[in-house]
N, C-alpha and C positions, 0 to 999 in steps of 0.2 A: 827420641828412641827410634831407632832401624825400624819398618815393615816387617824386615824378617825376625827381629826379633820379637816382634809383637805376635805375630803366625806362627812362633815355640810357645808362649804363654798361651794361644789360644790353645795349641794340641796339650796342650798341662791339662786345660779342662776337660777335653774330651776324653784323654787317658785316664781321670778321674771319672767321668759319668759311666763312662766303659766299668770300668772298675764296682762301681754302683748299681749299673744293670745287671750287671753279668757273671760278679763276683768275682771279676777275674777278667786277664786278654788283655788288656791297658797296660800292665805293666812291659809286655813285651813290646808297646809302639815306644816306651820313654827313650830307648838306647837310639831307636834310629831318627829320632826328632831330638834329640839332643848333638846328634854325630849331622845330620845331613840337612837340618834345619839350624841349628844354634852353634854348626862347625867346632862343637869341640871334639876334643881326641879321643876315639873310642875307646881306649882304656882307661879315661878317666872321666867318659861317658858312662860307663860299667861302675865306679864307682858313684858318679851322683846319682842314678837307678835305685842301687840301692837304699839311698836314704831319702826317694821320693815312692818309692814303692811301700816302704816298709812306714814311713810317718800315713800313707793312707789307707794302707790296709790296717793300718792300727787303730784310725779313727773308726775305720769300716766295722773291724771286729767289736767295736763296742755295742751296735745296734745287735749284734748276734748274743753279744753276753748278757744283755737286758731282756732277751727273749729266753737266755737259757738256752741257746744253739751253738755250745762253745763245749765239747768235750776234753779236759785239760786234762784227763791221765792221758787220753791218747796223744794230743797236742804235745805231753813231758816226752813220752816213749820218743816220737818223731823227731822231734826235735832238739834233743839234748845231743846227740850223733849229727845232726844238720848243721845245727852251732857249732859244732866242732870245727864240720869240714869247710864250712862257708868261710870262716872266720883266717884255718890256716891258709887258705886257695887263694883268699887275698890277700893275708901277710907277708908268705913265702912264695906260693906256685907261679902267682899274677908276675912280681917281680923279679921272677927268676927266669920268666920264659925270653929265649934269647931274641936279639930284633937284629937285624932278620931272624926268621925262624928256620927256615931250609934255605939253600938253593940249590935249583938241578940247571947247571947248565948257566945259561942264561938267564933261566927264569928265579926270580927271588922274589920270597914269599916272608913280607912282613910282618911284624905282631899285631898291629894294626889291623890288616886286612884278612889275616887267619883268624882271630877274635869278632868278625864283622861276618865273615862266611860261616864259622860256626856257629855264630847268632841265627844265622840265618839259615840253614840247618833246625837248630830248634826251633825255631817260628815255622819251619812246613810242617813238622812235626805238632806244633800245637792247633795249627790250621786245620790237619787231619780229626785231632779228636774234637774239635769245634765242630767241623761240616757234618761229620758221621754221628755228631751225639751218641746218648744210650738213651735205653728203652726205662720211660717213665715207672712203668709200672716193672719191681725187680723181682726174680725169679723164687721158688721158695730155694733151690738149691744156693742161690748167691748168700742168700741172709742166714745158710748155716753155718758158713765159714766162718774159719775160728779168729778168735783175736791171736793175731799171728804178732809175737812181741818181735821176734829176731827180722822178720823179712820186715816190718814198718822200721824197725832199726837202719838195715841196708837202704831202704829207700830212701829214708832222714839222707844218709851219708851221700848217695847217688846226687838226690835232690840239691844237696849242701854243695856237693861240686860244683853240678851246673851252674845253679846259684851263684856262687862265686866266680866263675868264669866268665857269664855273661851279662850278669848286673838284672835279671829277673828273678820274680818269684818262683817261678818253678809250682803255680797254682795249677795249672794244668796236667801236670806231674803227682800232685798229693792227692787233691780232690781222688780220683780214681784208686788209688795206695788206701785211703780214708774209706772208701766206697764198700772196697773189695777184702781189703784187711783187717779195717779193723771194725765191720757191717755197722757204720755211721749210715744214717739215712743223709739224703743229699743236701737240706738245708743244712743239718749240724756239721756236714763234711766241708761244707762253703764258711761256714763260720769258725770253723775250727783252724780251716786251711788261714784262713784272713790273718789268726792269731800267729800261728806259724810265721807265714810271709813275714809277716812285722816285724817278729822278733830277731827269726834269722837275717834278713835283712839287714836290720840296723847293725845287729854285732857285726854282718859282714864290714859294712861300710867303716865301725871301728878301726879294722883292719888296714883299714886307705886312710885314715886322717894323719899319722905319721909317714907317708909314702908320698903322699899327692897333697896339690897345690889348691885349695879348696876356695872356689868361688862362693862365697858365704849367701852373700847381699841375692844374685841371681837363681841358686839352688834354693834357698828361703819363700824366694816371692812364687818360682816353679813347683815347689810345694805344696804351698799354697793353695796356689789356682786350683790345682790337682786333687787337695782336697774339698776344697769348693764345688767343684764336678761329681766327686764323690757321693754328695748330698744332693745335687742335681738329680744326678744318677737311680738313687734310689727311691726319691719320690717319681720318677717316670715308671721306675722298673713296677709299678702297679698300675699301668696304665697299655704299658707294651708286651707285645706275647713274646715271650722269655725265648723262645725256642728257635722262630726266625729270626731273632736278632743275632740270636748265639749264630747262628750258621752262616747268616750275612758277614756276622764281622769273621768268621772262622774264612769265607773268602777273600774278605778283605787283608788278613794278617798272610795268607796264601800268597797271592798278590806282589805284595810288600818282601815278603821273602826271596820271591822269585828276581823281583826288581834288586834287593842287595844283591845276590851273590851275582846277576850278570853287571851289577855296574862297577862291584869288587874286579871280577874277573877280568872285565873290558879295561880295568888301571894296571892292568900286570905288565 
């Protein structure tokens, strides 16, 4: 077995223990250790995402539903609209979007590398709300807000896009939706989200097993490992302070972001 492919299996666990510290942030390193460490094709990197994100956040969620930190009306409201949009994004939109996607001039701009920069787009984006956190202790005006069904609706469907566009959970995206909408306190919002991720996830990736050419044996053992780390992950996460980690890795996915789109850019 290659070096480099043993240096993917290992970031499997890491995206896993991430995933298990932090509830979250892991899924968004699988697409670019899949595209720039294991060389496959970012859109069909975007689909094995989905089905390594969603088999470990599904394990994840089960330690939240043993504790009773899984709220499943709000989890149904969310994500019945997310299922939706995740699921057509990648039957129809993914496969429809043309390659090249523009060109001006001289410059041409693939599917490939518009899918890689808009990754990377939402990675500064979730970098942001990592570094900046929120304030532990929440306001009494925040925990009036009502359960808002229609705006957790639009979010499901927002969320279910990106989702589908970019082969992540979109945990960084609900959590705060969860927070603010429909007044989950943060561990049942972490728990609830996990349930989400899972589910939407996997239907997405349904979407890509009649589209795309499916590495079984490699996506399996990447899995895995992934969930492996997950349980890693979470016996540490009672040993390390929750909050510098969060921020550390919010500049490390910073970082990382920054590094796609100039090394996109630098291939035009």
């Amino acid at each position: 077995m290659e070096i480099i492919v043993l240096v993917g299996y290992a970031a499997a666990v890491i995206i896993g223990i991430s995933l298990g510290l932090i509830g979250g942030g892991g899924s968004i390193l699988t697409v670019p250790v899949l595209v720039y460490i294991l060389g496959i094709d970012p859109v069909l990197a975007t689909a094995y995402s989905l089905f390594v994100v969603g088999s470990t956040s599904l394990v994840g969620s089960f330690t939240y539903m043993s504790k009773n930190l899984v709220d499943y009306k709000t989890a149904l409201v969310f994500a019945i609209p997310s299922f939706i949009a995740v699921f057509l994004t990648r039957k129809y939109l993914v496969p429809a979007l043309p390659d090249p996607l523009f060109a001006v001039n001289e410059l041409v701009i693939f599917k490939s590398i518009g899918i890689m920069v808009f990754f990377a787009v939402i990675m500064l984006v979730a970098s942001y709300s990592m570094i900046k956190g929120r304030k532990s202790d929440e306001s009494k005006e925040e925990t009036k807000v009502k359960f808002n069904i229609p705006l957790i609706a639009i979010e499901g469907i927002v969320v279910g896009l990106i989702t589908g566009l970019i082969g992540a959970g979109g945990g960084f995206l609900i959590i705060p939706a969860l927070v603010l909408l429909a007044r989950l306190p943060m561990k049942m919002a972490v728990g609830t989200s996990l349930l989400i991720i899972a589910a939407k996830s996997l239907i997405g990736f349904l979407g890509d097993v009649s589209n795309q050419t499916i590495d079984w044996k490699m996506l399996l053992i990447f899995t895995g490992l992934s969930i492996v780390g997950i349980f890693i992950g979470s016996s540490l996460s009672k040993k390390i302070n929750e909050k510098a980690l969060k921020k550390g890795f919010g500049w490390f996915v910073l970082l990382m972001g920054l590094y796609i789109i100039s090394k996109e850019l630098m291939s035009l």
